[in-house]
C-alpha positions as MATLAB code, in Angstrom:
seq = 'XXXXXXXXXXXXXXXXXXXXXXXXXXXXXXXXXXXXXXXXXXXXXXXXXXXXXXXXXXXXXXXXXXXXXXXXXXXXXXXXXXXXXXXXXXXXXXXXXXXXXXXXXXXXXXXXXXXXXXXXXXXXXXXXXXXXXXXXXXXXXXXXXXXXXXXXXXXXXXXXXXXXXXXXXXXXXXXXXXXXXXXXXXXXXXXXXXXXXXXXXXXXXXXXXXXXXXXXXXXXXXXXXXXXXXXXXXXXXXXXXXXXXXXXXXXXXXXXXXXXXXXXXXXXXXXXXXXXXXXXXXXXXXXXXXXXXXXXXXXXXXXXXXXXXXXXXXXXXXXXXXXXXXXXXXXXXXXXXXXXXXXXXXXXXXX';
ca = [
     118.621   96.567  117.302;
     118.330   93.502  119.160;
     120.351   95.056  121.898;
     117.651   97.465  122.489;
     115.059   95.254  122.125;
     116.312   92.422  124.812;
     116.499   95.360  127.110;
     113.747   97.321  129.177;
     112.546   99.396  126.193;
     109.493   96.304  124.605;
     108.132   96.654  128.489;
     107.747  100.424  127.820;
     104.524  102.022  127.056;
     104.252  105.604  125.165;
     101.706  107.407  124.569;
     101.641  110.091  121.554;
      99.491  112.788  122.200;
      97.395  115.292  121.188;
      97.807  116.070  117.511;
      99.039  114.523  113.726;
     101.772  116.271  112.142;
     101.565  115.370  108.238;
     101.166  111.285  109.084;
     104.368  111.346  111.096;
     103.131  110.548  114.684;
     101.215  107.294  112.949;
     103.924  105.962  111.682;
     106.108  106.310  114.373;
     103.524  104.658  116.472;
     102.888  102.046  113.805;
     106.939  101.213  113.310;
     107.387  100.980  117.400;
     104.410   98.397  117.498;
     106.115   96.610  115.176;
     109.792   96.388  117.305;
     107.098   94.947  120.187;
     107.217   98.520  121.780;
     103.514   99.309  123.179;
     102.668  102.584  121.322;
      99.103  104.485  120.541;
      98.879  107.940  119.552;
      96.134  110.555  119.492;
      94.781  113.203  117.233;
      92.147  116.371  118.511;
      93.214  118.266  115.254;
      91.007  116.769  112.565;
      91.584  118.249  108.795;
      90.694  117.496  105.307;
      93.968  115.515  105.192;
      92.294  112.278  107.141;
      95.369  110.462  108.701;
      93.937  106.987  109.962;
      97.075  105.623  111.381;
      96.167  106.924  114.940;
      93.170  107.584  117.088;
      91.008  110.817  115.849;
      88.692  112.594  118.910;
      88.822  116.055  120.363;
      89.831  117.497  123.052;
      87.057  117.246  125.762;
      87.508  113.224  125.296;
      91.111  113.381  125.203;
      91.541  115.382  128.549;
      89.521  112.370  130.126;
      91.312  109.994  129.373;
      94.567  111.926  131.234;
      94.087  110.084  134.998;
      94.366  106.745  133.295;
      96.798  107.643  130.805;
      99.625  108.591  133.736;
      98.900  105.009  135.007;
      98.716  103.407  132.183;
     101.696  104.684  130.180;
     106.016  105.445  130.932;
     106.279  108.000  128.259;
     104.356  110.873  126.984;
     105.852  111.805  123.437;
     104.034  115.312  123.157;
     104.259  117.334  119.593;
     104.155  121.019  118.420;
     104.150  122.586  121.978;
     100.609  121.028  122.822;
     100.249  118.964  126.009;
      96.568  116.739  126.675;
      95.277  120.496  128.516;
      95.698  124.071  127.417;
      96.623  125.567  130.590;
      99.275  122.638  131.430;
      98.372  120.900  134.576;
      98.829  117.668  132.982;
     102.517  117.975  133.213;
     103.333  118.274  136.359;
     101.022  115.509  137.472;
     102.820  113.166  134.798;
     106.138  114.213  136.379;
     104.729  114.269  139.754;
     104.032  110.432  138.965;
     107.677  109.529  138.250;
     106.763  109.539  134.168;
     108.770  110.687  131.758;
     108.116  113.931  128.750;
     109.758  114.568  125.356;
     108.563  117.831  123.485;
     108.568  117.426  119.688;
     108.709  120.640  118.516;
     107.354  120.254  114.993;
     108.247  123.904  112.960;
     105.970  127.267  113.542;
     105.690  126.629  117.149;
     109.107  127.383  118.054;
     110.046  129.597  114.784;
     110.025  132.607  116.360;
     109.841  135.673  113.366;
     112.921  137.057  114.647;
     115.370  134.728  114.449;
     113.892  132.690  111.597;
     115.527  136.060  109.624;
     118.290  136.334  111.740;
     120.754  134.315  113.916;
     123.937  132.996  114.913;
     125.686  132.740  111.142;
     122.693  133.261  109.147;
     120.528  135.695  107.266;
     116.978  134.748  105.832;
     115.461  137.914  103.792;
     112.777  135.314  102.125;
     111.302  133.698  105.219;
     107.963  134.438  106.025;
     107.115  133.050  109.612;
     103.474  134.436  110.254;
     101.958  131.935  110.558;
     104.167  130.894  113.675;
     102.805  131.691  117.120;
     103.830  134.983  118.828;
     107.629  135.420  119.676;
     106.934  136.148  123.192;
     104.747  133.119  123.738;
     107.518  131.248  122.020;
     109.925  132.328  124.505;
     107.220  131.316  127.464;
     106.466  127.568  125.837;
     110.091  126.874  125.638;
     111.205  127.879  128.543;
     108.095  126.137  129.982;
     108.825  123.029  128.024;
     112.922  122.748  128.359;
     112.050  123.152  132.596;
     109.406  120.184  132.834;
     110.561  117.637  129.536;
     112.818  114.969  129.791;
     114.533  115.774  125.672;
     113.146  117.554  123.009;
     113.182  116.353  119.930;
     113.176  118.441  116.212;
     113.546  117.500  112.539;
     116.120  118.960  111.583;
     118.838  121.867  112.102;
     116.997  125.013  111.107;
     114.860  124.282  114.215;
     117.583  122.793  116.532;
     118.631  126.444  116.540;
     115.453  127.617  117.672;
     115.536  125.475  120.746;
     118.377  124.442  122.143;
     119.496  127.534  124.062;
     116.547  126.751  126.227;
     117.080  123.445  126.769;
     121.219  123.688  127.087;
     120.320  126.063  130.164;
     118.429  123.480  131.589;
     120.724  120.561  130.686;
     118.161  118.907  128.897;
     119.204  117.206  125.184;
     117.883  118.108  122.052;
     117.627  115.472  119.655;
     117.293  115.634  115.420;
     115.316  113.254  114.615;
     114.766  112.911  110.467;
     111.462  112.209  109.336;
     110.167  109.572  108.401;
     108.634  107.851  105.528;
     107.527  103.733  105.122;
     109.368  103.703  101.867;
     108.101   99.812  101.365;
     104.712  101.516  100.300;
     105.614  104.277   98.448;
     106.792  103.139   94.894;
     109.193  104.802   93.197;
     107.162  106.435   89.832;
     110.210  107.490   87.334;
     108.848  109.715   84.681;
     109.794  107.552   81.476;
     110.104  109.552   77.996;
     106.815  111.656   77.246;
     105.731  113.741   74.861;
     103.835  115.853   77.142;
     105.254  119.038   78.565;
     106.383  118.752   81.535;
     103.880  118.804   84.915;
     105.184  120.801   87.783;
     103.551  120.327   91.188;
     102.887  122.430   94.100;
     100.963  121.825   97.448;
     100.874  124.619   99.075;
      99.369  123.783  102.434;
     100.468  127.485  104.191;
     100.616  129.617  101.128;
     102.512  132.410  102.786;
     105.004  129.951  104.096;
     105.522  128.259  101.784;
     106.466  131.067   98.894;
     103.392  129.794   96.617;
     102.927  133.614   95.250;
     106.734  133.055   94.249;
     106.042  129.689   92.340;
     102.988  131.022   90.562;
     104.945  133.846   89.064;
     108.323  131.578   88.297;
     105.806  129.684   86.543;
     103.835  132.190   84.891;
     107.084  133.581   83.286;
     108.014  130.444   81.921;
     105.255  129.955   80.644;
     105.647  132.883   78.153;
     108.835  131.132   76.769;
     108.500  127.258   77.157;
     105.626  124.314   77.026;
     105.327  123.367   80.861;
     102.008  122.457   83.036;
     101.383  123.224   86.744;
      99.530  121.685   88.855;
      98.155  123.159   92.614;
      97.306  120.235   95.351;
      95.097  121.689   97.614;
      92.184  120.840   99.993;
      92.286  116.666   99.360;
      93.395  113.996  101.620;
      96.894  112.531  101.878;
      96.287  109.940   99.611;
      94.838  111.769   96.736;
      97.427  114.493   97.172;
     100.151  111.456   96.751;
      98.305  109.627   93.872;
      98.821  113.323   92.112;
     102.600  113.332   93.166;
     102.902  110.453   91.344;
     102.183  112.128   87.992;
     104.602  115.187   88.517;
     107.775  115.432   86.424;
     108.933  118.223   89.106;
     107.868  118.783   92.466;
     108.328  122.552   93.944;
     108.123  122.385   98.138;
     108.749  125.813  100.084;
     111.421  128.347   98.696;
     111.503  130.770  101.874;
     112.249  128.775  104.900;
     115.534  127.439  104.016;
     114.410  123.816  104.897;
     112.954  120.793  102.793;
     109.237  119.693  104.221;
     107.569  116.522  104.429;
     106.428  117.267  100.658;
     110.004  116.936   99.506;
     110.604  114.167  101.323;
     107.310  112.243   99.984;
     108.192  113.781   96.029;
     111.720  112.341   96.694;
     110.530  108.737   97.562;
     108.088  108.921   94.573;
     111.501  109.564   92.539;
     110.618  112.836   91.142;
     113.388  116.223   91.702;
     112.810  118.434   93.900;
     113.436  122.203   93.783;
     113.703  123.749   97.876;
     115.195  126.392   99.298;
     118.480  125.262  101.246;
     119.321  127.902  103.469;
     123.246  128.550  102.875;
     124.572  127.801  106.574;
     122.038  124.625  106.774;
     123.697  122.803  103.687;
     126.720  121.122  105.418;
     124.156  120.220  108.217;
     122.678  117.593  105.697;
     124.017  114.544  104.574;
     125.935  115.460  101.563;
     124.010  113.485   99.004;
     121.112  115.661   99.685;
     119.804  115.920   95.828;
     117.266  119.348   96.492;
     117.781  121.585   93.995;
     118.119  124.532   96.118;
     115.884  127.897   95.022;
     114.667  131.146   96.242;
     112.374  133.825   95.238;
     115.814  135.597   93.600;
     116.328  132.343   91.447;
     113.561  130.098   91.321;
     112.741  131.194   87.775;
     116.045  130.162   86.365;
     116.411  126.859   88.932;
     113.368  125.916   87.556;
     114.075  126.369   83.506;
     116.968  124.673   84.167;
     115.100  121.205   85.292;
     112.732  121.875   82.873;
     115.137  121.815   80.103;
     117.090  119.061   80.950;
     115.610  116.015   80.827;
     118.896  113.901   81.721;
     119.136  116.239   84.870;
     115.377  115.054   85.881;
     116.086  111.760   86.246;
     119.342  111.665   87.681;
     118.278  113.718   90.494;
     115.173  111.644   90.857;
     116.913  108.673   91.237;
     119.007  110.772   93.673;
     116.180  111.849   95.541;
     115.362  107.987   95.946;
     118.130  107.001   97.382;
     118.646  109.371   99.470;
     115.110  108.871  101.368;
     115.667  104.785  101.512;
     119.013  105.968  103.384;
     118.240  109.029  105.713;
     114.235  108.880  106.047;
     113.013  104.982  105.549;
     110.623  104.750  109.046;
     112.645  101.479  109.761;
     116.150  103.476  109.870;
     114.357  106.649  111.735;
     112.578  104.366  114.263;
     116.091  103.031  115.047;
     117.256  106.559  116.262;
     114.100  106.978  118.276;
     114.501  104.191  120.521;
     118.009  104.956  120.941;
     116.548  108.551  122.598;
     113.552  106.829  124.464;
     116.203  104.690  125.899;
     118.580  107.197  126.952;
     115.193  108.931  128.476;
     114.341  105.726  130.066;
     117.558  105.469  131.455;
     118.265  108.914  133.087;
     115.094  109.286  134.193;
     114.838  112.535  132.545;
     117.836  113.623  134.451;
];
């Protein structure tokens, strides 16, 4: 690290821009700042969530501050396929000015319905991408985006194969970039012995997405045969939602994609196991102490009685779960990777 940061990279400026995704563009921002690399990022996209780590406004403000921005800053990190306008002129007059783009494409903006059930390798029956934009403007903003960007960046593998057709044509990189969690303030909360039955949690933030008519029922027909309690998170902030993470002796994420979320990777730092669906052809594309217990809609009922009967297999996958998000998603190891692609950026010249 002190490589990078004796070269040009702590002169740098980037600017993150124009939306939060689940806390992640704050702490990127926050963890650059603190490697002496200038970093702010903006948010038009208010919800009940209330992320403070960046700058909240709307879009009117935001679009004025554009002229300054291209003079003020070397790197626009952009997320989910939105730029500072909605018809795009901002791009070419941050390229016109010799500045460099990265697209972060963040999950239902490039998830195009058709190949989220089927592509090279793979077949998802359970996936339910509705709530993704339309496949043919898909097709339009990559295109668009793999043209004009320096790199685009994703999160992991099931959406590397979304993109990087587009930006392979164009001889642009595509990046996986892990996300990120400052483990330092999220304490580990190991569920010691109890007498209570056991609490399994669920926030389902895109219901339909996320399989939450599948949990209910796996649930509900436990239920019938063993002690358990559930528990919905739902319309709170961030940190209310994680206070009641803290209490969960199982924490269900999405069981259709066929990719952990940021849920799993907050349960997993909290030390509780996680139950996910792990799309078959994805698994080797993880590091292979990935703890998930891996479920579907075909066996989420007997996935889950299985945790719920064994005790023992709780906590050793929580303290599983642990580890694995101090190695593979800590912000300080994540950050690490991201200036080594703003560097490689900086250096090409988005070449």
């Amino acid at each position: 690290m002190k490589g990078l940061r004796s070269s040009m990279l702590p002169t740098m400026k980037v600017i993150h821009a124009p939306l939060e995704i689940a806390g992640q563009v704050g702490l990127i921002c926050e963890f650059l700042r603190k490697l002496g690399i200038h970093s702010v990022g903006y948010n038009y996209y208010q919800t009940y969530l209330d992320y403070r780590k960046i700058i909240n406004t709307d879009s009117f403000e935001l679009a004025k501050i554009l002229d300054a921005a291209i003079q003020e800053y070397d790197l626009f990190h952009f997320h989910n396929s939105y730029t500072f306008l909605e018809d795009r002129r901002d791009i070419e007059m941050i390229t016109d000015a010799g500045k460099n783009i990265i697209m972060h494409h963040r999950g239902n903006d490039v998830r195009s319905r058709a190949l989220a059930f089927k592509g090279k390798g793979y077949v998802n029956p359970y996936v339910n991408a509705e709530c993704s934009l339309p496949d043919a403007e898909i097709d339009r903003n990559l295109r668009y985006f793999a043209k004009h960007a320096s790199a685009a960046i994703v999160q992991d593998y099931e959406l590397y194969g979304y993109v990087i057709d587009y930006y392979a044509k164009e001889g642009k990189p595509v990046y996986v970039l892990p996300r990120l969690i400052d483990v330092s303030a999220v304490q580990p909360a190991f569920k010691g012995s109890s007498h209570e039955p056991p609490l399994v949690v669920h926030a389902p933030t895109q219901r339909d997405f996320k399989g939450t008519a599948w949990i209910e029922e796996a649930v509900s027909r436990l239920r019938k045969e063993m002690p358990i309690r559930f528990l919905l998170v739902e319309g709170m902030s961030h940190a209310e939602a994680l206070q009641l993470y803290r209490e969960a002796d199982i924490v269900i994420d999405q069981v259709l994609c066929g990719a952990y979320g940021n849920l799993s990777v907050e349960a997993m730092a909290l030390g509780k196991p996680v139950i996910c669906y792990i799309r078959e052809d994805l698994v080797s594309r993880y590091p292979l102490d990935l703890p998930v217990v891996s479920a579907n809609p075909d066996n989420l009922y007997d996935m889950l009685k299985m945790l719920v009967k064994d005790k023992e297999m709780r906590e050793v996958r929580a303290r599983l779960g642990r580890a694995y998000v101090e190695r593979h998603h800590s912000a300080s190891v994540v950050i690490q990777s991201l200036v080594k692609i703003y560097e490689g950026v900086w250096r090409n010249g988005g070449k």
